[in-house]
C-alpha positions as CSV (number, residue, x, y, z in Angstrom):
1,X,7.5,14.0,-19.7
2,X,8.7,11.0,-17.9
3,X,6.7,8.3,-14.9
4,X,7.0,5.9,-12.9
5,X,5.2,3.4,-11.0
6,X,5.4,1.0,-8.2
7,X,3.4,-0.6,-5.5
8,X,4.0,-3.1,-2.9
9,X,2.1,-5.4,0.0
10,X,3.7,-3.6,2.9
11,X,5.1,-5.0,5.9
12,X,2.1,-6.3,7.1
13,X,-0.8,-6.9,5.0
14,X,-0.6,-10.8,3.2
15,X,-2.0,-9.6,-0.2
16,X,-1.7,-6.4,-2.4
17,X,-5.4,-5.1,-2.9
18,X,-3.8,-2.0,-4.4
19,X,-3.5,-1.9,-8.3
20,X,-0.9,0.9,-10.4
21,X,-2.1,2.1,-14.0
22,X,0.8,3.6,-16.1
23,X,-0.5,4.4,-19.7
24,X,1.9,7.5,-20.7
25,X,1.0,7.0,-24.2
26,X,-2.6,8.6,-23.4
27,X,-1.8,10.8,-20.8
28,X,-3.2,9.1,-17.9
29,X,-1.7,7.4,-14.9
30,X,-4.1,6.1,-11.8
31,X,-3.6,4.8,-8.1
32,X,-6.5,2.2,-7.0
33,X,-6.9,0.8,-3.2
34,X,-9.6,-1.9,-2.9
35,X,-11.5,-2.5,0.2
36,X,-14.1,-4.8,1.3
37,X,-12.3,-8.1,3.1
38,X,-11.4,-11.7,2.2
39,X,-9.9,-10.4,-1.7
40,X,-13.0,-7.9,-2.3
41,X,-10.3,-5.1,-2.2
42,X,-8.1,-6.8,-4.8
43,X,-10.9,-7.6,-7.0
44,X,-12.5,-4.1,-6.9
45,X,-8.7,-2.6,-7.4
46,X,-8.0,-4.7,-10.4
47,X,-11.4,-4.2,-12.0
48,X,-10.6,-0.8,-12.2
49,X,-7.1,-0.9,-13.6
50,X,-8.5,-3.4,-16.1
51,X,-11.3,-0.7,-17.1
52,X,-8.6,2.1,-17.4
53,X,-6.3,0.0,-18.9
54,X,-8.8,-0.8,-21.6
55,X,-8.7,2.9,-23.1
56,X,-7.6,3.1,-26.4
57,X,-5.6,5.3,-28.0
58,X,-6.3,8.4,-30.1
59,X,-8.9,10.3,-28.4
60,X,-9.8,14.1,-27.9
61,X,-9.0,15.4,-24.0
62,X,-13.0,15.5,-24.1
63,X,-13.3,11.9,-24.9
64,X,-10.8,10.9,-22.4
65,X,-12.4,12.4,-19.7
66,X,-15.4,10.6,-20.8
67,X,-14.3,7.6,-20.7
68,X,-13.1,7.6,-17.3
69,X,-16.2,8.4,-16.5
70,X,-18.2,5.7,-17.9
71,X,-15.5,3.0,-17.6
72,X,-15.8,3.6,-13.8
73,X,-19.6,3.7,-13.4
74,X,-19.2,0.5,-15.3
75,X,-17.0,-1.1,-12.6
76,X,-19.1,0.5,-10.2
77,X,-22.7,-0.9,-11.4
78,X,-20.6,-4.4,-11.8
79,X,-19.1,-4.6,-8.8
80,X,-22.5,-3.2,-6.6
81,X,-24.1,-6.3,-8.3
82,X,-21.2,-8.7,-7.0
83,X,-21.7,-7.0,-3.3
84,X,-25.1,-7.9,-3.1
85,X,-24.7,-11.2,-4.5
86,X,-22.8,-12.2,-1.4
87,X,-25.7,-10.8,0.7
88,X,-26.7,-7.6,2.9
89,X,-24.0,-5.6,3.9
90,X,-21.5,-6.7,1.2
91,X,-18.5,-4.5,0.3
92,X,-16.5,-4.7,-2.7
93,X,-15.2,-1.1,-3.1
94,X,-12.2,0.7,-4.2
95,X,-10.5,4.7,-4.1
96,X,-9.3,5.4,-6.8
97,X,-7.2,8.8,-8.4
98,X,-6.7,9.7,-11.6
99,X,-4.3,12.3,-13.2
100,X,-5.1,12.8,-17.0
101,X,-2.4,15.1,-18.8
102,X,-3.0,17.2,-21.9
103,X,-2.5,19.5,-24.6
104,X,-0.9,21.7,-21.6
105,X,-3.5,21.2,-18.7
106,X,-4.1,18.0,-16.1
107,X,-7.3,17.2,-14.7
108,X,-7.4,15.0,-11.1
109,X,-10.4,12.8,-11.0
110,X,-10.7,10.9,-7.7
111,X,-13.5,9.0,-4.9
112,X,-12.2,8.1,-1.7
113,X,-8.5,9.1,0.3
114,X,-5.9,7.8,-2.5
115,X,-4.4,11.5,-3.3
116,X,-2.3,13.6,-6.0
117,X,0.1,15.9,-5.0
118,X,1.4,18.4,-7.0
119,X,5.2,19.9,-6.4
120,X,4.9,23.5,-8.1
121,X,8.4,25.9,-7.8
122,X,9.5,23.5,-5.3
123,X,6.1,24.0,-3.2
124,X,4.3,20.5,-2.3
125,X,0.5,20.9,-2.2
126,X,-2.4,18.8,-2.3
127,X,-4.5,18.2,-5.4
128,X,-7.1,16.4,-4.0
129,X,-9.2,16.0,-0.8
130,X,-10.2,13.0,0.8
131,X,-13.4,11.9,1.1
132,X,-13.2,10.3,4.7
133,X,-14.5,10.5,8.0
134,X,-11.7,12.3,9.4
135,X,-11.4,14.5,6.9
136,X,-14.7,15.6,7.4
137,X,-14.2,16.0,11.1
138,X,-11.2,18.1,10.3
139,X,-13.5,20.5,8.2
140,X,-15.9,20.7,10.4
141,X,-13.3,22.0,12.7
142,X,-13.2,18.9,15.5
143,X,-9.9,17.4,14.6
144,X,-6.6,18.8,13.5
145,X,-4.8,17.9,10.9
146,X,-1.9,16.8,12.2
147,X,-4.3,14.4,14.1
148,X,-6.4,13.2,11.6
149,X,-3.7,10.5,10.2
150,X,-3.3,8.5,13.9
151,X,-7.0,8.8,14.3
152,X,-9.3,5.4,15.3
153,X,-11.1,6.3,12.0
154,X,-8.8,7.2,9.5
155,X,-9.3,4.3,7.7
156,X,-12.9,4.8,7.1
157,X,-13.7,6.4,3.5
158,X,-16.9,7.8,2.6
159,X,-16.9,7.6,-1.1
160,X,-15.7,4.8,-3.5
161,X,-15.9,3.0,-6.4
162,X,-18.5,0.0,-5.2
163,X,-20.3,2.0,-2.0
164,X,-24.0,2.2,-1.9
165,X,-25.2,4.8,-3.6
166,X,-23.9,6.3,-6.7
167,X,-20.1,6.6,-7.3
168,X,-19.6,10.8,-7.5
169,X,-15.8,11.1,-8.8
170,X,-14.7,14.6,-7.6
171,X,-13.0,16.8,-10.4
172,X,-9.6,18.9,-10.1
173,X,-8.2,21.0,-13.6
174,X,-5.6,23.6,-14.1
175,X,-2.8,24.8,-16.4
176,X,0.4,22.5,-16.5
177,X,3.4,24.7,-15.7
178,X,7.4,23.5,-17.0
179,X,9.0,21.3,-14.1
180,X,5.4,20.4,-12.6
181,X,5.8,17.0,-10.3
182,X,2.8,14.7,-9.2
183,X,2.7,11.8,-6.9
184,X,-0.5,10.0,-6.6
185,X,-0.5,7.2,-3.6
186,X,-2.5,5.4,-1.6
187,X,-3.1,6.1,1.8
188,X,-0.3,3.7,2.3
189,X,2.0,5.9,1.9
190,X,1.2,9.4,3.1
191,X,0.1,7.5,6.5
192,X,4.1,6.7,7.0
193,X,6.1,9.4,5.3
194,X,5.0,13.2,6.3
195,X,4.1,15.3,3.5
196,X,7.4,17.2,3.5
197,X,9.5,14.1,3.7
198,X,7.1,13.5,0.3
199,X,8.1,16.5,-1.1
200,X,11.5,16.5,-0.5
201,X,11.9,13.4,-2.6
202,X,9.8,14.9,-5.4
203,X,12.6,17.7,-5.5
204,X,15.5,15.3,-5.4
205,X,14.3,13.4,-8.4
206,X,13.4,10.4,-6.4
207,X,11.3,7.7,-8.8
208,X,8.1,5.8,-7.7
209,X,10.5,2.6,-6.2
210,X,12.2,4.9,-3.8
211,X,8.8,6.0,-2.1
212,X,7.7,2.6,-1.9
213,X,11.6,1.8,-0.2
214,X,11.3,4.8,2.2
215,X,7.2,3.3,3.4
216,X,8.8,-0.3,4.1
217,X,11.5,1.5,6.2
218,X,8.7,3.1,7.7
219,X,7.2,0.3,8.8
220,X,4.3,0.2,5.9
221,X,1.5,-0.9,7.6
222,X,-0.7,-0.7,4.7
223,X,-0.1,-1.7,0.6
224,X,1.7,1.1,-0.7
225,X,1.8,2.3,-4.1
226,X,2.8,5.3,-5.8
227,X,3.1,7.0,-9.2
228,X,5.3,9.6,-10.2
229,X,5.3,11.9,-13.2
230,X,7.1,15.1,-14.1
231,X,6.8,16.9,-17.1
């Protein structure tokens, strides 16, 4: 098994509200992209990555799951309190995606449009669905996909770390096969570079700084991180 991770401001954006994890020595790896204005985004990002970071070593596939779990209903609860500290209507949110690898299997565990890919016998699909606005409309059957990027409201996510409500992490597991590829991004980067362009750098071997390089010739609106791990 080898990784890789990187992640950049962009073109545009000032600051970087986007936050990497790389912790090979338990498995897990994790893409977070804060939201909420004036640093909110980079303080919900990096409460996460602090939480994840925080894991310690030695635990039982079971245990790990758990933890990811509860470390992010922690950051959740805390940063819900922060939000309404600064008064109604305060956001300080973040997606996040996690890939956990184990004993032969992976498990995805994600809220919000930050995704995993997965490049199987050279065939690029998508481990995760977004929770956003657009996506929604494209199930629903009123947008296409191809659309659904260059939309007015694809930047509007319906589930994060730090929303009203409860945080709901969706949940992906399957058998790891020999040669498997994952990239998890932010939305960063799959709004610049097509999914095929994505895959196509999976199969040349491409590590996480050449994603980031191909966004910024792009134009990279957005921060853009990515993580890349083969096994």
């Amino acid at each position: 098994m080898s990784s890789s991770a990187a992640t950049h401001p962009g073109a545009v954006r000032p600051r970087n509200e986007d936050q990497v994890v790389a912790r090979p020595d338990l498995g897990l790896w994790a893409v977070a992209d804060g939201a909420g204005g004036h640093g909110a985004g980079e303080v919900a990002s990096g409460a996460i990555a602090e939480a994840l970071e925080a894991i310690p070593p030695g635990l039982t596939a079971a245990e790990m799951l758990a933890q990811v779990r509860l470390r992010l209903a922690a950051v959740h609860a805390a940063l819900r309190v922060r939000a309404l500290a600064r008064g109604p209507g305060g956001i300080i949110a973040s997606t996040v995606v996690v890939l956990l690898l184990r004993g032969g299997h992976f498990a995805a565990l994600w809220a919000g449009d930050s995704r995993l890919y997965l490049l199987r016998e050279g065939v690029l699909r998508r481990v995760t669905r977004d929770h956003s606005a657009v996506q929604e409309m494209v199930d629903s059957g009123l947008l296409a996909e191809a659309e659904a990027e260059r939309h007015p409201h694809a930047n509007v996510i319906t589930r994060a770390v730090g929303q009203e409500g409860e945080v709901v992490l969706d949940k992906v597991a399957d058998r790891l096969l020999p040669g498997d590829q994952f990239l998890l991004c932010s939305d960063g980067l799959f709004k610049d570079l097509p999914e095929a362009g994505l895959g196509a750098m999976l199969s040349a071997g491409m590590e996480a700084p050449a994603f980031i390089e191909a966004a910024l010739r792009a134009g990279a609106r957005d921060n853009v991180s990515a993580v890349v791990v083969r096994v």
